[in-house]
N, C-alpha and C positions, 0 to 999 in steps of 0.2 A: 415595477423596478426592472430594470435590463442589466444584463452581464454581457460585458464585453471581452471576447479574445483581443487579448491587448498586440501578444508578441511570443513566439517562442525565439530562445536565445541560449548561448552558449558561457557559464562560466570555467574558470580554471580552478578546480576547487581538490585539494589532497592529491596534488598533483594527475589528475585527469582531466579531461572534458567533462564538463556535467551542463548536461543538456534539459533544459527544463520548457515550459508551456505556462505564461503566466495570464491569468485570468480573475477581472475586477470592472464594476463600473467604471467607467472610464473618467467622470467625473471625480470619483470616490476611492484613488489609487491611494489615502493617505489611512486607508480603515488598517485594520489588526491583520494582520499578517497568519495565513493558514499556510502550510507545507505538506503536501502529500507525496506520501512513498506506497507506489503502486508495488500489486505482490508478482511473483514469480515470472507471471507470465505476459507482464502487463504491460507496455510501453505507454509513454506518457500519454500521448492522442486516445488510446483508448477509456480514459479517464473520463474525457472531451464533456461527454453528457452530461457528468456529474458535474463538473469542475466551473460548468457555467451556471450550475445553478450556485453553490457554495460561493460563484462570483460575484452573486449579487448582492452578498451581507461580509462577504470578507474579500482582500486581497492574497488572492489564490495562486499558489503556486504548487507543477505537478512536476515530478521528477524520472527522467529517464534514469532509471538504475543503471550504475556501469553493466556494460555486458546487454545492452538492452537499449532498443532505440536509437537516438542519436549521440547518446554517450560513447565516452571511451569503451571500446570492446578489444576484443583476442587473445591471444595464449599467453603474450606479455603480464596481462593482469593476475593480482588477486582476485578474488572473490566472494572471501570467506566474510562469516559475521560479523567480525570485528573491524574489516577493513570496509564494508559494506557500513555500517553503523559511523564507521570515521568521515566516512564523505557527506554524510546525513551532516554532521556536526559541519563541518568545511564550509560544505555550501550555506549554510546560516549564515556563517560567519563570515563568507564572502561576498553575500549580498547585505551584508551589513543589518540582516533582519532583529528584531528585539517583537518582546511581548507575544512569540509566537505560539500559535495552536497548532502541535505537531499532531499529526495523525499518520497512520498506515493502515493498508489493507493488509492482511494474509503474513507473505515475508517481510513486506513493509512494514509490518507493526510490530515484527521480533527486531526489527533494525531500528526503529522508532525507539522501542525500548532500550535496549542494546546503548543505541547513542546516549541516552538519559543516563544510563548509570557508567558511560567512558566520559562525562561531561560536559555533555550540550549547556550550551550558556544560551538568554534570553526568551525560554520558553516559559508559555503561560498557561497550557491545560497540554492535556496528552487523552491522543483518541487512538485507543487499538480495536483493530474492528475484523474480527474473529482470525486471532493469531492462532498459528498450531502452537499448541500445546504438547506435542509431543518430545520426545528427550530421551537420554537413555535410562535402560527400564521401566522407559514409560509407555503407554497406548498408541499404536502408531497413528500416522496420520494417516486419513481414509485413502484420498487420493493418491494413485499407483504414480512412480515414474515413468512407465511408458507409453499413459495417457501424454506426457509434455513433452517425451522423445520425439514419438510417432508424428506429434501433427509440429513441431517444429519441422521435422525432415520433409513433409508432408508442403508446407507452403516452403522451402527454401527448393524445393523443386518447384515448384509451380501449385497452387489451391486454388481453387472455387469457394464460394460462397457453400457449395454444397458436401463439398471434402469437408466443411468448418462444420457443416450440421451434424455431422457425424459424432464429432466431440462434441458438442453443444447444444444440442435438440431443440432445448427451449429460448434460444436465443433468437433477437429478430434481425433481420436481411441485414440490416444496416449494423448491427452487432457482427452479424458471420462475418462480412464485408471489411471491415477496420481490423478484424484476428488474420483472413486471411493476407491481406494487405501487410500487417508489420509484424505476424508473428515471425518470421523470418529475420528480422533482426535480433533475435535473443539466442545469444550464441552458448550453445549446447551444453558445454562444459561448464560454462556458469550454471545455469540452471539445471546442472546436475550435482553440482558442490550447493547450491541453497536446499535444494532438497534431502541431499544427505544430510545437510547440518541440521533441518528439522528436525532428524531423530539421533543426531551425536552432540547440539547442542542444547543445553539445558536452562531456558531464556527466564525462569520460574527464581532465578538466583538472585536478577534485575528488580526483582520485583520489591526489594523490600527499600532499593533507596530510592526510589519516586518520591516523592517531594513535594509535587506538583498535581493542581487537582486531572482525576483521569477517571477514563469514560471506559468501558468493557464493553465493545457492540458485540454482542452472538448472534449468529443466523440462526434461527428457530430450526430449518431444515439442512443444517450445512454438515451434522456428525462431529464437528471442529471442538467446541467446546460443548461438556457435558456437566449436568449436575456435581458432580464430584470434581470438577476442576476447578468450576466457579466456587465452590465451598473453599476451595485449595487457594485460590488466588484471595479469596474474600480474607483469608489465614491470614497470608504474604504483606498484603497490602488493605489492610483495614478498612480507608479512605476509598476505595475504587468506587466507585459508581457503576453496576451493568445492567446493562436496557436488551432486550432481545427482540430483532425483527421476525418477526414467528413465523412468515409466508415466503420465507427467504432462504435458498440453499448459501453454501459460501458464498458464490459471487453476489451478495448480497443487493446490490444497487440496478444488476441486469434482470434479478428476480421479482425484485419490487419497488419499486423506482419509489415511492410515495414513501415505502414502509422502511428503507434504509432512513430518510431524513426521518423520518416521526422519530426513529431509534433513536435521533440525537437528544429527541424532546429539552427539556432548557440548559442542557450543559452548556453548550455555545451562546449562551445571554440572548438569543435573538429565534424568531420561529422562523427555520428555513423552507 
């Protein structure tokens, strides 16, 4: 089976740009409808790897988060959860999408959720794929902000594949390579308002009106979610389903490429 990059393209969606990367057999543009919201740091291309594979069983689409990529960016914007979770909803409903399987990584997946309980209409399963957990009064999240300061300033000056090793040790050339390349489009202030709201917003609230069947991915080695959260969510939302990729730090799919999909095992009705 082959997955094709079809097209990246630009809609209008809660009054922004929202620039996405759609990817599907090209044949097979008429399958169920997946939507990915990459986290913090992530612009849609860097997705790329994954996206073609998820292309081959569904019609894929990956999303520049405002403030990120080729979306609307700059001091104009919000940023916050709520407005981040409303373009989530927008863009569905701009591309006219139905029966979809919402997923996110990281901040993606508090914004994933986030849109579920402000409203998202025509979704058919929900995949968060190791969301911070943290909140206030709660356990912070591991990762510092001036690991995402430093190497954003770091490639809008100019990066090497080797400035990127630095942050990323275990990554390969062709990973360094696509971070230093677009992490320079992820404008500062955004990604210092998502990070703060990991630990001022409290995303464990969402949790109770899901509706919709949903998937819990944990990274086995990511520090993100721990025994006592997942008890805590299993609380919230009874129904959750959680699979854990065990050889996986957060960035779960650069860590173990094989062992992110096994993680889906049959939530998504098809073996990817």
């Amino acid at each position: 089976m082959s997955s094709t990059y079809l097209y990246g393209a630009n809609v209008h969606a809660n009054g922004i740009r929202q620039h996405y990367l759609r990817f599907a057999d090209s044949a097979e543009t008429s399958r169920q409808p997946l939507v990915l919201i990459p986290g913090i740091t992530s612009p849609a291309i860097t997705w790329r790897f994954v996206a073609e594979r998820l292309g081959q069983h569904f019609d894929t689409y990956v999303l520049d988060v405002r403030g990120r990529g080729l979306s609307s960016t700059g001091p104009d914007l919000a940023y916050d959860t709520d407005t981040c979770a409303d373009d989530v909803i927008a863009f569905i409903d701009a591309l006219g999408l139905s029966d979809v399987i919402l997923a996110g990584h990281s901040m993606g997946a508090r914004f994933a959720l986030r849109a579920m309980s402000r409203g998202a209409k025509g979704i058919d399963k929900l995949v968060l794929i190791d969301p911070p957990v943290s909140g206030p009064g709660r356990r912070e999240y591991p990762s510092k902000l001036p690991w995402y300061v430093d190497s954003i300033r770091d490639c809008t000056r100019g990066a090497d594949i080797e400035t990127m090793r630095h942050y990323c040790p275990t990554w390969s050339d062709e990973q360094l390579r696509l971070r230093a390349e677009w992490l320079h489009t992820c404008f500062e202030p955004a990604i210092v308002q998502a990070f703060e709201e990991f630990h001022s917003v409290d995303i464990h609230q969402d949790l109770p009106d899901i509706t919709v069947p949903t998937l819990l991915m944990c990274a086995g080695k990511g520090g993100v979610i721990q025994d006592e959260d997942r008890a805590e969510i299993r609380t919230l939302l009874p129904t959750v389903r959680i699979s854990t990729a065990e050889q996986a730090g957060h960035m779960i799919p650069w860590d173990d490429f094989e062992g992110f999909f096994a993680a889906f095992e049959d939530f998504l009705g098809t073996q990817l």
